[in-house]
C-alpha positions in Angstrom: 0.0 27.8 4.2 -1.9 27.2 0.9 -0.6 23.8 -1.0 2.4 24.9 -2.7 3.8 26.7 0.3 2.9 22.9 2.0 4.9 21.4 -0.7 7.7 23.6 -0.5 7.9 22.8 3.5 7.8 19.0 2.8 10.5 19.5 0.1 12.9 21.2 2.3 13.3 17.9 4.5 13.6 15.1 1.4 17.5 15.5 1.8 17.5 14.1 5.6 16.9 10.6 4.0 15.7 7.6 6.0 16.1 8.0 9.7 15.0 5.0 11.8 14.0 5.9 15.6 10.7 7.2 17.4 12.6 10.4 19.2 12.1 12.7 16.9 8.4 11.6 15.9 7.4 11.1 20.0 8.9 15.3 20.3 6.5 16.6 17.3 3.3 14.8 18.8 3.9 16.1 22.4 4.5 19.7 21.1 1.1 19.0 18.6 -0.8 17.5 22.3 -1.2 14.1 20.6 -3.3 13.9 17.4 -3.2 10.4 17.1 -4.9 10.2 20.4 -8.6 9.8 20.9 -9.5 6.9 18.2 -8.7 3.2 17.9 -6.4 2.6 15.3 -5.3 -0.6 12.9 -1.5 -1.0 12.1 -0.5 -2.6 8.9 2.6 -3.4 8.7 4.5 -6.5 6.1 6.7 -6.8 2.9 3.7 -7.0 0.3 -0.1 -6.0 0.4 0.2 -3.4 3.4 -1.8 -0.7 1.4 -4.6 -3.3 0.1 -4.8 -4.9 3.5 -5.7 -1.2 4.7 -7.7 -0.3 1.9 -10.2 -3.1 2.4 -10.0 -2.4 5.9 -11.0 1.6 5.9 -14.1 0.3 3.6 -15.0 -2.2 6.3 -15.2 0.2 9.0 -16.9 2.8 6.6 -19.5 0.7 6.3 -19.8 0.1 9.6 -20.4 2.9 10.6 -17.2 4.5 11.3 -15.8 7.9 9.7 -12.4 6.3 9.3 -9.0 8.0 8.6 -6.3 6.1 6.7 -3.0 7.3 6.1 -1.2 5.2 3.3 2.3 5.7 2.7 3.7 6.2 -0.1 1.7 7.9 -2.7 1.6 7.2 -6.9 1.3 10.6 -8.3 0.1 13.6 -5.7 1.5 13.7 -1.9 -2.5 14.2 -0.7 -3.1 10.7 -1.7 -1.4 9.9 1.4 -3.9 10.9 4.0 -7.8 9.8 3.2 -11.1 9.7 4.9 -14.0 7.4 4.3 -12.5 6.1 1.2 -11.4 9.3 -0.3 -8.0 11.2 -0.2 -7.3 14.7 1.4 -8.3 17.6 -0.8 -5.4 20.3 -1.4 -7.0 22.4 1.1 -7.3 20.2 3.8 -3.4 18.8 3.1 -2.4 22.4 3.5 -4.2 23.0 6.8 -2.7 19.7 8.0 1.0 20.5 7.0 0.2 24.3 8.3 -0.8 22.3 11.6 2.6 20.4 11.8 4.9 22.8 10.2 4.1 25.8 13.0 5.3 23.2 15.8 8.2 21.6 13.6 9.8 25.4 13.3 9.2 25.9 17.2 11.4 22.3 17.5 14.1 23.4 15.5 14.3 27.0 16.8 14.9 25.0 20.2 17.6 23.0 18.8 15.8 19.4 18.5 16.9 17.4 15.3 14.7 17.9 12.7 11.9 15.6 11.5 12.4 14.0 8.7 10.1 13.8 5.2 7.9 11.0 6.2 7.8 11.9 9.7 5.8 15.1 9.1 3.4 13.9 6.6 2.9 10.8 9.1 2.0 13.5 11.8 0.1 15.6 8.7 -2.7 12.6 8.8 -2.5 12.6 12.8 -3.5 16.4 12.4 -5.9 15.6 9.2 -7.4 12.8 11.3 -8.1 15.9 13.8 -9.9 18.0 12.1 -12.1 15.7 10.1 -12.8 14.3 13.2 -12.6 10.3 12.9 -13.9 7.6 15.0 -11.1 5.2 14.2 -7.8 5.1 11.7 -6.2 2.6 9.3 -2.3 3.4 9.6 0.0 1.6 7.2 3.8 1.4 8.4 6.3 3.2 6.1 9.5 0.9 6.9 9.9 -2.3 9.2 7.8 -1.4 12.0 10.5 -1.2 15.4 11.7 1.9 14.1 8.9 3.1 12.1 7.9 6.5 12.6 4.5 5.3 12.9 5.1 3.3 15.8 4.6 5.6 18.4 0.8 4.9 18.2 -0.5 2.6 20.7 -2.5 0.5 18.7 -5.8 -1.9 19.4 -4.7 -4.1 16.2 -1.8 -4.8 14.7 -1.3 -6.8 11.5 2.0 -8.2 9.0 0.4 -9.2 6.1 3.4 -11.0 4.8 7.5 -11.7 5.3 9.8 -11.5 2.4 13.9 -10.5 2.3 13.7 -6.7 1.9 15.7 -3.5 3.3 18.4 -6.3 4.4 20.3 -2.9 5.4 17.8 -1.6 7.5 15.7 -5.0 8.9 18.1 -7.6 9.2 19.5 -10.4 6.6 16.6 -13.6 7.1 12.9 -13.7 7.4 13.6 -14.1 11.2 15.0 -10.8 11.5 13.0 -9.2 9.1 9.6 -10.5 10.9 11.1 -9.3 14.4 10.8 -5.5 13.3 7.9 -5.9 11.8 5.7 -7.8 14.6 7.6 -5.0 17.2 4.6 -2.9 16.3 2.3 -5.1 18.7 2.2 -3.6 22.4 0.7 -5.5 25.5 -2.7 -4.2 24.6 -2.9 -5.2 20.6 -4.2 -7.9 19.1 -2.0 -9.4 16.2 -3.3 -10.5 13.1 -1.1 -12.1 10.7 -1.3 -13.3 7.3 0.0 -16.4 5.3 3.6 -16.2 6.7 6.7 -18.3 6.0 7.6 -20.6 9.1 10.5 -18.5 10.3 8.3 -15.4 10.8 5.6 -17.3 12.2 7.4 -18.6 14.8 8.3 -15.0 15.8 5.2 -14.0 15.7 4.1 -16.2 17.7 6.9 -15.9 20.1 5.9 -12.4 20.0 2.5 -12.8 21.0 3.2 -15.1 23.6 6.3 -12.9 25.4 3.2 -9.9 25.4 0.5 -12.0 26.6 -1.4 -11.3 23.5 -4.2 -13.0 21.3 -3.1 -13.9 18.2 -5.1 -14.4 15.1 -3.4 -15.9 12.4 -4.6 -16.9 8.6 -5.1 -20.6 8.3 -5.9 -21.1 11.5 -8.2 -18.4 12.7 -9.6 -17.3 9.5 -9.0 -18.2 6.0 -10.3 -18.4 2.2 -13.0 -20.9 2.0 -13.2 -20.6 -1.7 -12.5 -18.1 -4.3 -14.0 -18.4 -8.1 -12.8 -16.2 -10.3 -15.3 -14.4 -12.7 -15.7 -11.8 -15.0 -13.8 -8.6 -13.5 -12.8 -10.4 -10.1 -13.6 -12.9 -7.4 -16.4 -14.4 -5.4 -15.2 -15.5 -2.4 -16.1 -17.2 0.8 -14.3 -16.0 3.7 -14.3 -17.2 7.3 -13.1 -15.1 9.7 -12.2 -15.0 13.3 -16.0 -14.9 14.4 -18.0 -15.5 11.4 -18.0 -16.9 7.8 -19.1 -14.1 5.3 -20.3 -16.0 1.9 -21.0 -14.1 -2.0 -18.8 -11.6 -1.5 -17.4 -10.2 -4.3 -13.8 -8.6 -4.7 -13.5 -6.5 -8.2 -10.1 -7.0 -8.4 -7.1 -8.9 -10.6 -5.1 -11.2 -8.6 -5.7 -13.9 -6.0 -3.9 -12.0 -3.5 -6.3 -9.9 -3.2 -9.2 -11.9 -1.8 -6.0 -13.1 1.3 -5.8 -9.5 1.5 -9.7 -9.5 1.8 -9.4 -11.6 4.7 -6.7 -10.2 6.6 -9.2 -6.8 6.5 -12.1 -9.0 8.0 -9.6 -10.4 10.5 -8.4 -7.0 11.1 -12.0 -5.4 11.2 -13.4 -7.8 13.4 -10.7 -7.4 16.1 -11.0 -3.6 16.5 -15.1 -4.3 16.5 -14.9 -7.0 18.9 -17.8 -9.3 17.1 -18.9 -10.4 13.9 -19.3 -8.1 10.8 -22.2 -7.1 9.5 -22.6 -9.5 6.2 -23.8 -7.0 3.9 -21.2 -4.3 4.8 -18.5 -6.9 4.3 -20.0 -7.4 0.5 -20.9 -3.5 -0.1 -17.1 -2.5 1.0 -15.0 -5.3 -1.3 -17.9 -4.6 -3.9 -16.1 -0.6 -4.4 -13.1 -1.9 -3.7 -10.3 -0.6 -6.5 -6.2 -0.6 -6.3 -4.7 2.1 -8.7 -1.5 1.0 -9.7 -1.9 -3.0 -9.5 -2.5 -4.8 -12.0 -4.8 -2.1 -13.3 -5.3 -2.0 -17.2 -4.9 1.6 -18.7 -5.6 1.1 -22.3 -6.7 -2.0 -24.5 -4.9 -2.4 -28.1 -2.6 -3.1 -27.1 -3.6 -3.9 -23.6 -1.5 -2.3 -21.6 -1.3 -3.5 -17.4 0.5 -1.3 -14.3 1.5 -3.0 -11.4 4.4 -1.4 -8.8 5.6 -4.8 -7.6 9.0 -3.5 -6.9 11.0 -6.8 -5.2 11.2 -10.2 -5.9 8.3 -11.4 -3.9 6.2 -8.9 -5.4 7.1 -9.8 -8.8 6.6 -13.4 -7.9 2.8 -12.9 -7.0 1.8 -10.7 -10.0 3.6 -13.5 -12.5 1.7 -16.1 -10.9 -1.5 -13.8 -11.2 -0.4 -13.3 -14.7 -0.1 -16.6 -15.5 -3.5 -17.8 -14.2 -5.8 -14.8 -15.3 -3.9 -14.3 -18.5 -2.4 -17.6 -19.5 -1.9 -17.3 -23.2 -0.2 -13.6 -23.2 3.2 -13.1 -23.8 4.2 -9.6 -22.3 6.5 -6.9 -23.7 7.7 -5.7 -20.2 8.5 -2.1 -19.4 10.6 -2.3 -16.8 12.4 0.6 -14.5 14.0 -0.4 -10.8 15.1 1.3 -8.0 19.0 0.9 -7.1 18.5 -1.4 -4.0 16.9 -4.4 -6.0 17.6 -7.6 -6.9 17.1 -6.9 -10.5 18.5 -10.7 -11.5 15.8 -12.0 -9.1 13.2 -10.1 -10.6 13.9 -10.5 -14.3 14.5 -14.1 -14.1 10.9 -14.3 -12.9 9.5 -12.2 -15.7 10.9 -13.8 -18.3 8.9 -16.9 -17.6 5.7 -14.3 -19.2 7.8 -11.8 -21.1 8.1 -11.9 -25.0 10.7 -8.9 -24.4 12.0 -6.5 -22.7 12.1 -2.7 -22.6 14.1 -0.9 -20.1 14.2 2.6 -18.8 14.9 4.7 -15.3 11.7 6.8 -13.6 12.3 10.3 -12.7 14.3 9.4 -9.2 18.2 10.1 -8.0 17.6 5.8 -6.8 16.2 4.4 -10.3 18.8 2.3 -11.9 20.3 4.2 -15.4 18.6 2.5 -18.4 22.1 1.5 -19.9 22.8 -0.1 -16.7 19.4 -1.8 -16.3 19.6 -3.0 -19.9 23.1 -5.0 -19.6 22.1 -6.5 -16.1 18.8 -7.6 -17.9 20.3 -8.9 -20.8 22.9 -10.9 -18.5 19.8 -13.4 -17.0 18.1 -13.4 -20.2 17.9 -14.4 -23.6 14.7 -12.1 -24.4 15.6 -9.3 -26.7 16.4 -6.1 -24.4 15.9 -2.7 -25.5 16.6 0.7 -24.0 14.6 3.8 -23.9 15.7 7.2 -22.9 12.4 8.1 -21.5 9.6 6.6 -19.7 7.3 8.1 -22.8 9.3 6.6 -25.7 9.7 2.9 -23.4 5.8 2.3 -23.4 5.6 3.7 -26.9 8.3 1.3 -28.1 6.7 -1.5 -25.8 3.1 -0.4 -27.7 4.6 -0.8 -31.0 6.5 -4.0 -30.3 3.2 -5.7 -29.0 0.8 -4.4 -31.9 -2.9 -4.1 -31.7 -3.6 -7.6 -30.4 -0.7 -7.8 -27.8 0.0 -6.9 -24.2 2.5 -4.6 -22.3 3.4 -5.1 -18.8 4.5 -1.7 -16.8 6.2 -3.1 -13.1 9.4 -2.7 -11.4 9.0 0.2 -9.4 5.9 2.8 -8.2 7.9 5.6 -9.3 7.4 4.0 -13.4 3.9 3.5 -12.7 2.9 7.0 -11.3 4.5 8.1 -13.7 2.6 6.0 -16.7 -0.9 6.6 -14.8 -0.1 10.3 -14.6 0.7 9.8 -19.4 -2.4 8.1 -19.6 -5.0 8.7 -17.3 -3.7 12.3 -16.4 -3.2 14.1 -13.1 -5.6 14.2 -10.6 -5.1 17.7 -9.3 -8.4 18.9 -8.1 -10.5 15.5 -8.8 -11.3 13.4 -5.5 -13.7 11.2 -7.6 -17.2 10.9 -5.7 -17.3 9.7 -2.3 -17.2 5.9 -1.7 -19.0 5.1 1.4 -20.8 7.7 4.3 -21.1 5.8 7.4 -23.8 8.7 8.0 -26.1 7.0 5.5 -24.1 3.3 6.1 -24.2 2.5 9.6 -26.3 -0.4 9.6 -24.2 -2.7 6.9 -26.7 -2.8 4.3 -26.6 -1.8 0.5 -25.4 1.5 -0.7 -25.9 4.2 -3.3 -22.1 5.4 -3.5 -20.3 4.8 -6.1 -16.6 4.4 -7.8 -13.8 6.2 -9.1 -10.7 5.9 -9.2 -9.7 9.4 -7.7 -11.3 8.1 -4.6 -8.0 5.6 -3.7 -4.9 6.3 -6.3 -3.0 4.5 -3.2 -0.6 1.8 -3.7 2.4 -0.1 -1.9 5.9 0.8 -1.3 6.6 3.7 -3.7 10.3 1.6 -4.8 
């Protein structure tokens, strides 16, 4: 298979939707002799900060020494930024050879009458096969949906964390945070740690209750390991982080948004779990040092300045207008705003129009985004902000440009479908660029400083593509 004929395959299987259950997943390992055997793994699972929680954590290990596979799900603009390696994403060729891998056993399955595996459930086994042939020593695995059902929980593995609860897929995961947790924590097996981050009460009494049925240890943020102190500066955060089994001082996280640095330290917890000691101080500070997140709040253009972030529900939206309001407390934003069909776009909205000046609405290129004329009278029905309609993603952030002048700012959010598709205007397509390589654990194994640097084309991984 070259790339497009990968594609094509991939394609062919979009139409079978969202199918919970582990059958079909547990069938296409056994008949691949188990790829994601062999390696210790970390399992992210959680409403919000999954993919920067297993970001930070791949760099950790990388530093550490190990050649680390992460498979991130879903992807901004190109499918291959799904499965990475040491801080980089799979190059077309090796996304062929690891859909070529899967798709000769898949065929065998069908021919045999199995039910066929579903879009996410081959390019989750495409990284088992990617992690094959790389070789890695250990893998970052971030969960697509819930966690129960979750075609990546047929992994046992050594950690498992939930970043965070919030109301989300109620049709899938249950109506309260309750439920919601339970699916999420059923990742955990009798031989995982959990790690958990800052969770509401009702979820942390499951996951507790969790940890306690499985005869687990349980390290949880706040009590285990926390954010000593975080100072913002110029182009991030220095931080102070204690974890589990050692407090890790200077570090400093290049990133927007407080979050991030809780993020920061569910990756130490995390890190230091699957290692079983302390980290090495200066790998902690090299990895968050080339940390980046494509596709949250990540400024593409100045003059206006113009900000992406894919928060896509209401507790997403809630964190960036916090981080809004305290890294950017005099803007007033002219939001362009598109929104997948299963949101609570009141919820949302009413939220942003605590920053917004305005709004402009419009509908990504998906069969789920909410039709602009829709989105625009649901707006306009929590709002007084002036609401205006474009017919294409192109002519919203030109309108939301020209509303905001030279010395304004534009806010692109609502859905990762809207943002991939604004990075991929404005920064451009990153066919054939993989940006430099961020960390070798063949030149970093001992923790220390580095000569690797950025780029963007390194990570263009974000969270829930909604």
């Amino acid at each position: 298979m070259n790339y497009t004929e990968a594609l094509t395959f991939l394609d062919r299987h979009i139409a079978l939707g969202v199918q919970p259950g582990l059958d079909r997943m547990q069938g296409l390992l056994e008949a691949m002799g188990r790829p994601d055997e062999g390696y210790p793994i970390i399992h992210v699972a959680g409403t919000n900060g999954k993919t920067s929680t297993s970001r930070l954590a791949t760099l950790i290990l990388v530093t550490h020494g190990l050649d680390t596979g992460t498979h991130i799900s879903p992807h901004l603009q190109r499918v291959e930024e799904r499965l990475g390696v040491n801080g980089r994403f799979a190059t077309e060729e090796e996304f062929a050879l690891a859909v070529s891998d899967v798709e000769a056993f898949a065929t065998l399955r069908d021919q045999q009458g199995a039910d066929p595996n579903t879009y996410f459930e081959l390019i989750t086994a495409a990284a088992f096969a990617f992690f094959a042939n790389q070789p890695v020593d250990a893998a970052v695995l971030e969960v697509g949906l819930g966690g129960r059902l979750d075609a990546t929980n047929v992994v046992d593995a050594e950690v498992c964390v939930v970043t965070s609860i919030g109301i989300e897929h109620t049709e899938y995961l249950g109506p309260d945070l309750a439920s919601i947790a339970a699916e999420k924590v059923a990742i955990t097996g009798v031989n995982s740690i959990l790690v958990t981050g800052p969770l509401p009460d009702p979820a942390l009494e499951v996951a507790e209750g969790r940890a306690r049925e499985l005869g687990i240890h349980h390290r949880h943020y706040g009590k285990d390991f926390s954010v000593v102190a975080a100072d913002r500066g110029v182009g991030g955060w220095l931080v102070t982080i204690d974890g589990a089994e050692d407090r890790y001082e200077d570090v400093f996280l290049p990133l927007r948004g407080r979050h991030q640095v809780v993020n920061l330290a569910n990756a130490i917890a995390a890190s230091e779990a699957l290692l079983g000691r302390k980290l090495d101080a200066g790998g902690v500070r090299e990895a968050a040092g080339v940390a980046t997140m494509p596709g949250r709040m990540e400024t593409l253009g100045v003059g206006p300045l113009l900000m992406v972030d894919g928060a896509h529900n209401t507790d997403g939206v809630e964190v960036l207008v916090d981080s809004l309001c305290e890294e950017f407390p005099s803007n007033r934003w002219q939001v362009v705003l598109g929104v997948m069909g299963d949101k609570n776009v009141e919820a949302m909205v009413g939220r942003l129009a605590d920053v917004a000046r305005s709004f402009v609405v419009t509908a990504p290129e998906s069969e789920r985004a909410v039709p602009s004329d829709e989105l625009a009278k649901r707006v306009a029905a929590v709002t007084d902000l002036p609401v205006q309609e474009a017919e294409s993603v192109e002519d919203a952030i030109a309108l939301g440009r020209a509303q905001a002048g030279t010395d304004g700012a534009v806010l692109v959010t609502g859905s990762l479908y809207l943002v991939g598709e604004v990075r991929e205007m404005l920064v451009g397509s990153l066919r054939g660029s993989n940006g430099p390589p961020r960390l070798s654990p063949q030149e970093r194994s001992d923790g220390g400083g580095s000569t690797a640097e950025g780029g963007e084309g390194g990570w263009p991984y974000s969270e829930d593509r909604e």
